[in-house]
DOMAR-624052 format. One record per residue (C-alpha): residue number from 0; residue in one letter; x, y, z. Coordinates in nm, 2 decimals, m for minus. Example, Ala and Ser with C-alpha at 12.3 -4.5 7.8 and 13.67 -1.06 7.14 Angstrom:
ATOM; 0; A; 1.23; m0.45; 0.78
ATOM; 1; S; 1.37; m0.11; 0.71
END
This chain:
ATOM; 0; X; m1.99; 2.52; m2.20
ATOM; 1; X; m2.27; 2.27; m2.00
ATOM; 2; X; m2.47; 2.38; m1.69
ATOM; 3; X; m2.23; 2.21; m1.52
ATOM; 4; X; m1.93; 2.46; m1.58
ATOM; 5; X; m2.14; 2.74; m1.51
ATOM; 6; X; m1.97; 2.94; m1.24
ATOM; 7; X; m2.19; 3.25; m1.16
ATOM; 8; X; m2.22; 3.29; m0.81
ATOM; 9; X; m1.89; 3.12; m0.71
ATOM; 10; X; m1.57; 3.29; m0.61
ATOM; 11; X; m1.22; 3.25; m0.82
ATOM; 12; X; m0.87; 3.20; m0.67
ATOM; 13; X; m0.57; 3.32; m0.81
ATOM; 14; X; m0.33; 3.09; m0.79
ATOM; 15; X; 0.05; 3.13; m0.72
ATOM; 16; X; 0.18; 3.15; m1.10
ATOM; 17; X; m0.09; 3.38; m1.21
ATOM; 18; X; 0.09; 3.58; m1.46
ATOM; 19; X; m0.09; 3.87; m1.45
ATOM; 20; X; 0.01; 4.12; m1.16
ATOM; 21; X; m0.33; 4.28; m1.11
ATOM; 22; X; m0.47; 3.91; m1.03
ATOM; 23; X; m0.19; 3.86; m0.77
ATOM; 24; X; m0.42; 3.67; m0.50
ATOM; 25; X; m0.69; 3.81; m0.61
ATOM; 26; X; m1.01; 3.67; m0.51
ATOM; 27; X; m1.30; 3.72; m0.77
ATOM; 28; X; m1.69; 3.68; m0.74
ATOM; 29; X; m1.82; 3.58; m1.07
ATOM; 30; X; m2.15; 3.78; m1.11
ATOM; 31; X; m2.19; 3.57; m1.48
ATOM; 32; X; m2.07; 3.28; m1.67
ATOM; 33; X; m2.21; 3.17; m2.00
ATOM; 34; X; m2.07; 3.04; m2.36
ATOM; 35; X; m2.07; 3.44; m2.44
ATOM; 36; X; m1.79; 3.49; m2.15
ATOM; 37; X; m1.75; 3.61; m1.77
ATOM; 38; X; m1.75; 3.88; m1.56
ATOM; 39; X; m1.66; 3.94; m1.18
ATOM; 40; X; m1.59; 4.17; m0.92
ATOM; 41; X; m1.20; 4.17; m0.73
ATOM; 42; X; m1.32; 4.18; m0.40
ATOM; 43; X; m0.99; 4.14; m0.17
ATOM; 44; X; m0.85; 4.47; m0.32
ATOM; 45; X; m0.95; 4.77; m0.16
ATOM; 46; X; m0.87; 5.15; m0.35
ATOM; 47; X; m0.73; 5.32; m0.07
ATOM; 48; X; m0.67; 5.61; m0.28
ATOM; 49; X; m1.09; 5.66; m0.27
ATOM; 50; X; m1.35; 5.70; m0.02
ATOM; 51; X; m1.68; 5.66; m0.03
ATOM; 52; X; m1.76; 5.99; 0.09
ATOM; 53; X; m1.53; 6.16; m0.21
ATOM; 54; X; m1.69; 5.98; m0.46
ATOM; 55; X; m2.03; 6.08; m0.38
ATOM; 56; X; m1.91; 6.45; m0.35
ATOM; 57; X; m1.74; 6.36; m0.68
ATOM; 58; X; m2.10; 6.25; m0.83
ATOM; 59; X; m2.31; 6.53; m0.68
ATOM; 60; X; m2.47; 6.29; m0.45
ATOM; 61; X; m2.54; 6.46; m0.12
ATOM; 62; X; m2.41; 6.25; 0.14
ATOM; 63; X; m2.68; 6.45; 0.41
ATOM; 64; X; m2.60; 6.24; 0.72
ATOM; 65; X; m2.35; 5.97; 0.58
ATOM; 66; X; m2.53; 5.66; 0.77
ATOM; 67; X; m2.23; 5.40; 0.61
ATOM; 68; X; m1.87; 5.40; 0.49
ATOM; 69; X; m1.85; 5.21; 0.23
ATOM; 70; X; m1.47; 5.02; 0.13
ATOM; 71; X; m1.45; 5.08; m0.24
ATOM; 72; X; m1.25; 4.81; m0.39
ATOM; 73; X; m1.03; 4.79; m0.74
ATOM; 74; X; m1.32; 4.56; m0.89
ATOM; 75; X; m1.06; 4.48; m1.23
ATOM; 76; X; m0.91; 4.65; m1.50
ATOM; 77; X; m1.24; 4.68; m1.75
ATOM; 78; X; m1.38; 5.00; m1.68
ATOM; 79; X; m1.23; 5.11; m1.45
ATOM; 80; X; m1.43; 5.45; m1.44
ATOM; 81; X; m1.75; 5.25; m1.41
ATOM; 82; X; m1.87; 5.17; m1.05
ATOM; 83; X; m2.03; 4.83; m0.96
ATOM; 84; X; m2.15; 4.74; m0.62
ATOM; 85; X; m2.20; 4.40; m0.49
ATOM; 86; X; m2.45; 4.36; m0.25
ATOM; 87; X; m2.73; 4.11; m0.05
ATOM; 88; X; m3.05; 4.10; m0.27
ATOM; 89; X; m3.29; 4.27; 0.04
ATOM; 90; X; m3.23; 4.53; m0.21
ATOM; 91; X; m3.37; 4.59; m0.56
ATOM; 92; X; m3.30; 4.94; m0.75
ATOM; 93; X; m3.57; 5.04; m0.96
ATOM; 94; X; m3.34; 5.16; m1.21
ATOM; 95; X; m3.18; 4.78; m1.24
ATOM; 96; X; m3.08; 4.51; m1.01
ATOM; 97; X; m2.94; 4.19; m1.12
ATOM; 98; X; m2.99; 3.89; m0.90
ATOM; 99; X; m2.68; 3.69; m0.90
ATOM; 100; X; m2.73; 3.39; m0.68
ATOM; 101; X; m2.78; 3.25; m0.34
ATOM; 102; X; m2.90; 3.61; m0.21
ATOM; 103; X; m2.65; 3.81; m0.38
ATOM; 104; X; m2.71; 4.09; m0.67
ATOM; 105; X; m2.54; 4.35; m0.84
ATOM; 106; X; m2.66; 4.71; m0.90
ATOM; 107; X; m2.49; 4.96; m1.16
ATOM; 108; X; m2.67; 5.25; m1.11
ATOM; 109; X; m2.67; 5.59; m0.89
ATOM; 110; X; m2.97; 5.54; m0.72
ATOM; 111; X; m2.79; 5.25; m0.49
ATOM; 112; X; m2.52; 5.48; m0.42
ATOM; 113; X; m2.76; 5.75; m0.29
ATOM; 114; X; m2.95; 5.52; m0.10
ATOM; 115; X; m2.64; 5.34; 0.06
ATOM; 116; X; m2.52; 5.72; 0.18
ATOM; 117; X; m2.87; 5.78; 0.33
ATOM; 118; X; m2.92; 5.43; 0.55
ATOM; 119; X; m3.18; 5.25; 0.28
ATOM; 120; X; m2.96; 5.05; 0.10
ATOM; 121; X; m2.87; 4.69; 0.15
ATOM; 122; X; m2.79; 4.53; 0.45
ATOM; 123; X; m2.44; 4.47; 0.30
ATOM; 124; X; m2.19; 4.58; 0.05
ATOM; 125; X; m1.90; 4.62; m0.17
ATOM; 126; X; m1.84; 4.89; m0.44
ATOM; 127; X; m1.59; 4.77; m0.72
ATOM; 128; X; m1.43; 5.02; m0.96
ATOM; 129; X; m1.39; 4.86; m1.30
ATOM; 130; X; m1.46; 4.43; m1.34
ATOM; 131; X; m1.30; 4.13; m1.48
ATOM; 132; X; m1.38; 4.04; m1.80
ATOM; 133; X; m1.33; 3.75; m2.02
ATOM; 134; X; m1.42; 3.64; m2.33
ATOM; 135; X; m1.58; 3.28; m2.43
ATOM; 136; X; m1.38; 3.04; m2.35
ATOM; 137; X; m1.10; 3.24; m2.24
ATOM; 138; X; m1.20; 3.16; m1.83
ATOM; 139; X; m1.24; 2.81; m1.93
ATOM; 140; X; m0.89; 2.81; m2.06
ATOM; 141; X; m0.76; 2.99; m1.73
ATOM; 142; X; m0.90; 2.71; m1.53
ATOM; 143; X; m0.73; 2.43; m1.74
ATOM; 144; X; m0.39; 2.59; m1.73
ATOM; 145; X; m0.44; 2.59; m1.33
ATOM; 146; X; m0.45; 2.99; m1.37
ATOM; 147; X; m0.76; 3.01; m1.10
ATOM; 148; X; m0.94; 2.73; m0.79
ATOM; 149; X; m1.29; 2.80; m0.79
ATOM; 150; X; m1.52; 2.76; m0.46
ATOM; 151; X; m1.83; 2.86; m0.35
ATOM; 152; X; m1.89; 3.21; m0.19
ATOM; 153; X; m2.02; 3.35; 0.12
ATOM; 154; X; m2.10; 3.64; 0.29
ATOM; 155; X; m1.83; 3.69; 0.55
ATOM; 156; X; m1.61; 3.64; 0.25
ATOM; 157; X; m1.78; 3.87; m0.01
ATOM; 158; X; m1.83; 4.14; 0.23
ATOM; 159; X; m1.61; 4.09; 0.51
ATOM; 160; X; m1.39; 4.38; 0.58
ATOM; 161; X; m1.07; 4.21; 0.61
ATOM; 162; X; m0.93; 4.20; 0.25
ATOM; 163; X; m0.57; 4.08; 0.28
ATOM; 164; X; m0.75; 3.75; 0.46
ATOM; 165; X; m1.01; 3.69; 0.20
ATOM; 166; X; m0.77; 3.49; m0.03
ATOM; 167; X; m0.65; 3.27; 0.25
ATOM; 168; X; m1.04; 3.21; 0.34
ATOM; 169; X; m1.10; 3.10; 0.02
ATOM; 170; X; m0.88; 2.86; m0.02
ATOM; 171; X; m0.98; 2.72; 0.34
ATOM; 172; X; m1.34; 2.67; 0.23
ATOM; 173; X; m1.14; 2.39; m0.03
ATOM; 174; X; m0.93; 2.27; 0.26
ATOM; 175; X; m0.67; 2.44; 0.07
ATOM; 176; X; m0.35; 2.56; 0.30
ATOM; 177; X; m0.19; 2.81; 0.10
ATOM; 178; X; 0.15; 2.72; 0.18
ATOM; 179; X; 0.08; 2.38; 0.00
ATOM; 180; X; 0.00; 2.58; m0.33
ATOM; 181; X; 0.31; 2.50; m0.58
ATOM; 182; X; 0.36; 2.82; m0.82
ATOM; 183; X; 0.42; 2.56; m1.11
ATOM; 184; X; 0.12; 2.34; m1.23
ATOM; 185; X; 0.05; 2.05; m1.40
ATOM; 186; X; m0.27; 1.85; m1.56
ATOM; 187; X; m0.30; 1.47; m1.55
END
């Protein structure tokens, strides 16, 4: 893999004849991309079977005076017990932040969640329940066989609260309409 094919930061598209039902229109931000593999966060599938406020109850976090609801998302089908939340970098845990890109990072840790539930976390957020994995050169693969479109991300996007639209917007930051999209694929 070059710098060139490096995709952290950037959002993947599931195209039509995605195989895989999990990845049905999914729409994934790709928190890293090296030789050694990938990893991502679902973020257009919210867990309506979890709320915010029960999983902090569920951790022992006192929620005190619950400042935000937070949407807690299926983040993929890699540990799915493990929570990961997505969020603008004007926050930095002291037990570990990663700095994604372009103003994005992803913590890992409790502290986040407690400070989320009291008003001092970051500006904006996503919690995902389990990631996307692959290993090297198993995305790259995916992208040949036309599994996945790949664009850059934004904000309104990544945190936006309207999930069932986020694969739709996607595909028009490509000037993609999705009624165009074939479910069959080819390579020149």
């Amino acid at each position: 893999m070059t710098d060139s094919t490096n995709f952290t930061g950037k959002l993947l598209i599931a195209m039509p004849n995605m195989g895989d039902p999990r990845f049905d229109h999914a729409v994934i931000y790709l928190c890293s991309h090296s030789s050694d593999g990938a990893m991502g966060l679902i973020i257009n599938k919210p867990a309506s079977e979890v709320r915010f406020s029960d999983l902090l109850e569920q951790l022992s976090i006192d929620e005190g005076d619950l400042k935000v609801d937070v949407r807690i998302h299926f983040g993929g089908p890699v540990e799915t017990g493990r929570g990961f939340v997505l969020h603008t970098s004007d926050y930095v845990s002291g037990a570990g932040t990663m700095e994604v890109a372009d103003g994005i990072a992803m913590t890992a840790t409790l502290d986040i969640l407690e400070d989320i539930a009291t008003g001092s976390g970051p500006s904006r957020s996503m919690l995902g329940l389990g990631y996307a994995g692959w290993g090297p050169g198993q995305l790259e693969e995916e992208l040949v066989n036309n599994g996945w479109l790949v664009c850059d991300a934004n904000e309104d996007i990544l945190f936006g609260r309207a999930a069932e639209h986020k694969w739709t917007a996607a595909l028009k930051v490509l000037g993609v309409d999705p009624l165009m999209l074939s479910a069959s694929g080819g390579s020149a």
